[in-house]
ZAPALO-232792 format. One line per 4 residues: number of its first residue (from 1); their letters; for each residue x, y, z of N, C-alpha, C, O. Coordinates in nm, 3 decimals. Example, Ala and Ser with C-alpha at 12.3 -4.5 7.8 and 13.67 -1.06 7.14 Angstrom:
BEGIN
1> AS> 1.319/-0.569/0.780/1.230/-0.450/0.780/1.320/-0.330/0.780/1.424/-0.332/0.846 ~ 1.285/-0.225/0.708/1.367/-0.106/0.714/1.290/0.003/0.787/1.341/0.114/0.804
//
This chain:
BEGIN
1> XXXX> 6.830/8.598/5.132/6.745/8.506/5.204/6.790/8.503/5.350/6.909/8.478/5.367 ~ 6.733/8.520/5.432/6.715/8.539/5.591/6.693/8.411/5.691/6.743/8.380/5.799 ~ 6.567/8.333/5.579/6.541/8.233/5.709/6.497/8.100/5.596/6.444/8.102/5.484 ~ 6.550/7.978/5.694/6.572/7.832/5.643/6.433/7.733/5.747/6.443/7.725/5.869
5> XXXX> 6.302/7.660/5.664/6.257/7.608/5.714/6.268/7.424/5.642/6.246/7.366/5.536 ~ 6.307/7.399/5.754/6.329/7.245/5.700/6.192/7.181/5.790/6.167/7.194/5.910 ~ 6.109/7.098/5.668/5.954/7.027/5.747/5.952/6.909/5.686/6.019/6.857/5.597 ~ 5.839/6.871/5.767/5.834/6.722/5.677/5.674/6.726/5.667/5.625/6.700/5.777
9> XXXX> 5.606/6.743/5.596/5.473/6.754/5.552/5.429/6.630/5.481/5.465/6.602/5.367 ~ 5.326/6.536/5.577/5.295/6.401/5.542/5.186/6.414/5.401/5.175/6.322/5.321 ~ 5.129/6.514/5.391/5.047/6.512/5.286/5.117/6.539/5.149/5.063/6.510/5.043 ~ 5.244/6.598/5.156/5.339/6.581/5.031/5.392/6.709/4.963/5.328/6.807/5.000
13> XXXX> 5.448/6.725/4.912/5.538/6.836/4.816/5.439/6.905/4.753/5.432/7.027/4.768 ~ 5.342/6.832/4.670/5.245/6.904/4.587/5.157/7.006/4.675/5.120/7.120/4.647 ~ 5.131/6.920/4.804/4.988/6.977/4.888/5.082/7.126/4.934/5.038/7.237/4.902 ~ 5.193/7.115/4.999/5.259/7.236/5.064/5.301/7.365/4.994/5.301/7.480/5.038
17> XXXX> 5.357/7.293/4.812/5.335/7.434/4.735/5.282/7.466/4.698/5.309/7.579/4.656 ~ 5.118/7.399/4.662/5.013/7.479/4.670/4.974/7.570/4.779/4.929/7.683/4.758 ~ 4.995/7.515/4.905/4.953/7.612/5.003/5.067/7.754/5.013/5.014/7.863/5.036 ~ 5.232/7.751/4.993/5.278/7.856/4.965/5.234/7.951/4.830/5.213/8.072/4.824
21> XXXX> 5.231/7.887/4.764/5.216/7.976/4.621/5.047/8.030/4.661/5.051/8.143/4.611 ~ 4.940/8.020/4.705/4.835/8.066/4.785/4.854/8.202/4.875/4.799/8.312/4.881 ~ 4.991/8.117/4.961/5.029/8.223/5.100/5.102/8.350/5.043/5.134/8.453/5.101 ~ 5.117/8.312/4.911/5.234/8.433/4.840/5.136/8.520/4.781/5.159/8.640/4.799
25> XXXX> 5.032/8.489/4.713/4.950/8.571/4.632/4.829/8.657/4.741/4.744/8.736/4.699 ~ 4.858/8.605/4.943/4.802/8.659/4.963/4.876/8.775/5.059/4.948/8.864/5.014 ~ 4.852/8.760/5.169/4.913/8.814/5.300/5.095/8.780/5.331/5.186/8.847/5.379 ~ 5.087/8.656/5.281/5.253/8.635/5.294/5.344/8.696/5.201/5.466/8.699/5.213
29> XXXX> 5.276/8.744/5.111/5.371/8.813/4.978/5.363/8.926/5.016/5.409/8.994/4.924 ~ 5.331/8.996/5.103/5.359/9.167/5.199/5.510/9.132/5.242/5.614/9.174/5.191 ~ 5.494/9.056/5.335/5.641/9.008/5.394/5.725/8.928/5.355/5.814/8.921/5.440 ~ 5.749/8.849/5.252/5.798/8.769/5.175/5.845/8.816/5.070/5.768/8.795/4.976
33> XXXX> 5.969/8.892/5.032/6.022/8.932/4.900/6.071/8.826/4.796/6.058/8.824/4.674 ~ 6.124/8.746/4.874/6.144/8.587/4.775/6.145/8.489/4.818/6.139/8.497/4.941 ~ 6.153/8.323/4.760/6.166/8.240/4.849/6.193/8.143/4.765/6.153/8.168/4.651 ~ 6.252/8.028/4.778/6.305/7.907/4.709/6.196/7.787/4.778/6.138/7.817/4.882
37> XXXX> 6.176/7.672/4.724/6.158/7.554/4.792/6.197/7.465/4.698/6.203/7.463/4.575 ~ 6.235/7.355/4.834/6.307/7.229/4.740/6.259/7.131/4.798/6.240/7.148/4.919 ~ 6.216/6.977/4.732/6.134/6.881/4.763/6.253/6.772/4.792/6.304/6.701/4.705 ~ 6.283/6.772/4.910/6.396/6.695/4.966/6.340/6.497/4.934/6.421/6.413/4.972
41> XXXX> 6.244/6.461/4.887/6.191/6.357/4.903/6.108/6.311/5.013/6.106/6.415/5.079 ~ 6.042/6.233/5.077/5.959/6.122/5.173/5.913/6.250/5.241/5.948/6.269/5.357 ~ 5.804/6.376/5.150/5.749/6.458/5.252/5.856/6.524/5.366/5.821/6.538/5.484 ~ 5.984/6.562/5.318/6.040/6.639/5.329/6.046/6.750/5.259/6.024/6.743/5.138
45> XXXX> 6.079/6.879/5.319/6.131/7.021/5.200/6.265/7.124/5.303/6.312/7.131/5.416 ~ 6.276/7.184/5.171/6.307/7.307/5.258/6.254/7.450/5.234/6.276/7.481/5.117 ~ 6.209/7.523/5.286/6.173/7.649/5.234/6.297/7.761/5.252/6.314/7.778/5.373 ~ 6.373/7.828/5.187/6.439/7.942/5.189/6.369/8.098/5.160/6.316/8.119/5.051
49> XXXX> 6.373/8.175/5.235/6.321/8.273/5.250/6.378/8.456/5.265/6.462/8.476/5.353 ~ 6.340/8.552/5.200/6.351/8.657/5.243/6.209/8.758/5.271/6.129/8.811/5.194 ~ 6.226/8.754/5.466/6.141/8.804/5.498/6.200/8.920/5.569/6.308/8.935/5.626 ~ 6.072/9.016/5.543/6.134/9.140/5.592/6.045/9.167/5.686/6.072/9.280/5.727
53> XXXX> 5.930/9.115/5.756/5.910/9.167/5.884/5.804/9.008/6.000/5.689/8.965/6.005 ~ 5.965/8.970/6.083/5.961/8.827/6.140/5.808/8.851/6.248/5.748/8.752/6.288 ~ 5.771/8.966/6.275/5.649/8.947/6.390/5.538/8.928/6.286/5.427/8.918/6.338 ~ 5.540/8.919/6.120/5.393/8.927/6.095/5.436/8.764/6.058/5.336/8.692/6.058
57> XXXX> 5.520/8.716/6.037/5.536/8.561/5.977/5.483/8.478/6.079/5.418/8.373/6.074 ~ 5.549/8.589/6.227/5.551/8.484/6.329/5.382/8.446/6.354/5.330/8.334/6.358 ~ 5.332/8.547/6.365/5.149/8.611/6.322/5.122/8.477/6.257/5.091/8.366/6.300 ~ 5.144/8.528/6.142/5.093/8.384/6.048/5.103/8.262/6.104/4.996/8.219/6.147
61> XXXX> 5.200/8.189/6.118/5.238/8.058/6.158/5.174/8.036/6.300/5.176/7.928/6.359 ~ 5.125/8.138/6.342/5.084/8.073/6.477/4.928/8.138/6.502/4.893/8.173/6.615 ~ 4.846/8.150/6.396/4.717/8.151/6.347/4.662/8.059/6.376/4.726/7.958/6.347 ~ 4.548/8.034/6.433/4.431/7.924/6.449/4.421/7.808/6.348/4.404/7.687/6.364
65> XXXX> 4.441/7.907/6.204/4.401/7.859/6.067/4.503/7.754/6.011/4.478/7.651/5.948 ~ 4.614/7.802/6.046/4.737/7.764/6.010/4.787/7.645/6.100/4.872/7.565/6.061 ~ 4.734/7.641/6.208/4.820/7.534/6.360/4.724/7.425/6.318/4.765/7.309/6.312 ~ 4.589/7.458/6.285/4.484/7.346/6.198/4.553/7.295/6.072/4.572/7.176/6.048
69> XXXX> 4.591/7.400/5.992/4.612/7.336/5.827/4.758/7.236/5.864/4.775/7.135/5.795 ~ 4.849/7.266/5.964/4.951/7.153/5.970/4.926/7.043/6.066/5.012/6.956/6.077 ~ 4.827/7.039/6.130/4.753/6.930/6.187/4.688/6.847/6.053/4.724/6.733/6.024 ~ 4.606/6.907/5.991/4.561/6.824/5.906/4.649/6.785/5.807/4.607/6.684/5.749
73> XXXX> 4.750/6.824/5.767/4.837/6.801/5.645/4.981/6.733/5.736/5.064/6.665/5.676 ~ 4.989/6.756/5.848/5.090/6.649/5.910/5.219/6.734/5.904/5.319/6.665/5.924 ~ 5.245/6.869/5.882/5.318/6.955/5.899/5.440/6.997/6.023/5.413/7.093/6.095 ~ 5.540/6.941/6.040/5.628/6.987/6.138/5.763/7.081/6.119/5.853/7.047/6.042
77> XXXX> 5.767/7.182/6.184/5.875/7.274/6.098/5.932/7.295/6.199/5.872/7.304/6.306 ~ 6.115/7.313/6.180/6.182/7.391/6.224/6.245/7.537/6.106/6.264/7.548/5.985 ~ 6.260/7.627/6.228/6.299/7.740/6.131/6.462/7.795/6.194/6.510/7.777/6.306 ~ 6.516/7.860/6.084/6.646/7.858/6.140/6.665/8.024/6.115/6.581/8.063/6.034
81> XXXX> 6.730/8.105/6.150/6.755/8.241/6.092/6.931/8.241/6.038/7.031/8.197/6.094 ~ 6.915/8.300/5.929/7.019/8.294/5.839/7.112/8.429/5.863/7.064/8.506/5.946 ~ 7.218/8.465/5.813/7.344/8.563/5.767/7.414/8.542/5.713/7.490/8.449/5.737 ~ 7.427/8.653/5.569/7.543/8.618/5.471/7.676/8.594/5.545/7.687/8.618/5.665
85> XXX> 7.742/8.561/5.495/7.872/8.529/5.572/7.994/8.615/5.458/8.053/8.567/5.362 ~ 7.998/8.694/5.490/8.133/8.759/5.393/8.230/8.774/5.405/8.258/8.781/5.525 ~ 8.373/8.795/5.293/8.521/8.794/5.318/8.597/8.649/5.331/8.718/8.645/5.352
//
């Protein structure tokens, strides 16, 4: 896993993994080899991720479609980039 998004999505846990499990079966599952999410509580999460190519994610997330769907669903994300740490 590569990259850590911690959000707080006012419309809730249910509404956001529907919209990943969507994003996986379409265009995001090209670049997305795996991914975890965890429902931190009060419309919080985190998403954990292994993506293997950051200019089409970046693509995605900053889509017309997408800057709308977290307007309407109340969506704010930070993203972090990850490295195993070994030894």
């Amino acid at each position: 896993m590569n990259i850590c998004m911690h959000a707080t999505v006012k419309a809730g846990f249910d509404v956001i993994k529907a919209k990943i499990e969507k994003d996986m079966a379409g265009n995001m599952g090209k670049f997305c080899t795996d991914y975890r999410l965890a429902d931190l509580g009060n419309g919080e999460i985190i998403f954990i991720g292994n993506i293997t190519d950051m200019e089409a994610l970046g693509a995605m997330m900053n889509s017309p479609e997408e800057v709308q769907w977290d307007i309407d669903n109340g969506a704010e994300y930070k993203a972090y980039l990850m490295n195993e740490m070994t030894g």
